[in-house]
C-alpha positions as CSV (number, residue, x, y, z in Angstrom):
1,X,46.4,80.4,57.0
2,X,43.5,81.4,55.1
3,X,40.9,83.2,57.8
4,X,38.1,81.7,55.4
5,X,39.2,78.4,55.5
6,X,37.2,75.7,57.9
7,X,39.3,72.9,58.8
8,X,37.4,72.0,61.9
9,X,36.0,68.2,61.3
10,X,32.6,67.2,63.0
11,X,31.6,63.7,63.3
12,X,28.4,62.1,62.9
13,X,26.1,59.3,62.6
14,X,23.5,57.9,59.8
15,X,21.2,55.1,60.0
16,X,19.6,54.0,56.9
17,X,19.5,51.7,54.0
18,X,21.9,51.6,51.3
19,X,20.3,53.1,48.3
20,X,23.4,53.5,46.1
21,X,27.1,52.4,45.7
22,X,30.0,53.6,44.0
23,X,33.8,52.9,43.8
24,X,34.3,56.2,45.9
25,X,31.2,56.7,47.5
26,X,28.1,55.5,49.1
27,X,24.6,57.2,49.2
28,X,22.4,56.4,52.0
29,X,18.7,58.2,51.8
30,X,19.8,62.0,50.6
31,X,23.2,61.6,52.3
32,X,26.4,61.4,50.4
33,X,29.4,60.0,52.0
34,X,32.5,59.5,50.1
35,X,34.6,56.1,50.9
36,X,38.4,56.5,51.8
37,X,40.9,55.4,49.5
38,X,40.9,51.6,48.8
39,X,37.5,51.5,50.7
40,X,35.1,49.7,49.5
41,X,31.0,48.9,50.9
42,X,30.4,45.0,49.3
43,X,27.2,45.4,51.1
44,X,23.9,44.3,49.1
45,X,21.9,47.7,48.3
46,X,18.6,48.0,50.3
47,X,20.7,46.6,53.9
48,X,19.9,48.9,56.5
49,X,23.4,50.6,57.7
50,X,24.9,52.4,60.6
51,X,27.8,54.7,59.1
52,X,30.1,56.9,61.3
53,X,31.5,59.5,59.1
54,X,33.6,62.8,59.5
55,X,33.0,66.0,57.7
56,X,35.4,68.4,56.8
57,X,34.8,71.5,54.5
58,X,31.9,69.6,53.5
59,X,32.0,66.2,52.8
60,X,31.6,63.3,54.4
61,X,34.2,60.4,54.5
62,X,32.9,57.3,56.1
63,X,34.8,56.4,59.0
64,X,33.1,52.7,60.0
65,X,29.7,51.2,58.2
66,X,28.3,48.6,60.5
67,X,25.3,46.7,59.4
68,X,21.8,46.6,61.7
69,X,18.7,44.7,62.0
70,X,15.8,46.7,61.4
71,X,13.4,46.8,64.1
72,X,16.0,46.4,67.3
């Protein structure tokens, strides 16, 4: 194995609104996560969202988007 390499996955949290959504990926504020394959987010842009996510080498591959009221 490559000494360089970083496999180590972190996990984390985001809460925000849903500013942008693609076929592969969602963008919520600055943050970039990409959705797993046959994922998709049918979520109206603008709802406020909780995302978990794991990161490995990088990126960010939403692992659960759960939508929240604003002002709990």
């Amino acid at each position: 194995m490559d000494g360089n390499s970083d496999s180590t996955v972190s996990r984390g949290i985001v809460f925000a609104p849903l500013k942008e959504a693609c076929p592969d990926r969602i963008v919520l504020g600055d943050c970039v996560l990409f959705l797993p394959a046959g994922a998709t987010c049918t979520y109206a842009l603008g709802t406020s969202l909780e995302v978990e996510y794991t990161e490995q080498n990088g990126r960010r591959t939403v692992a659960k988007i759960t939508p929240t009221k604003v002002g709990n």
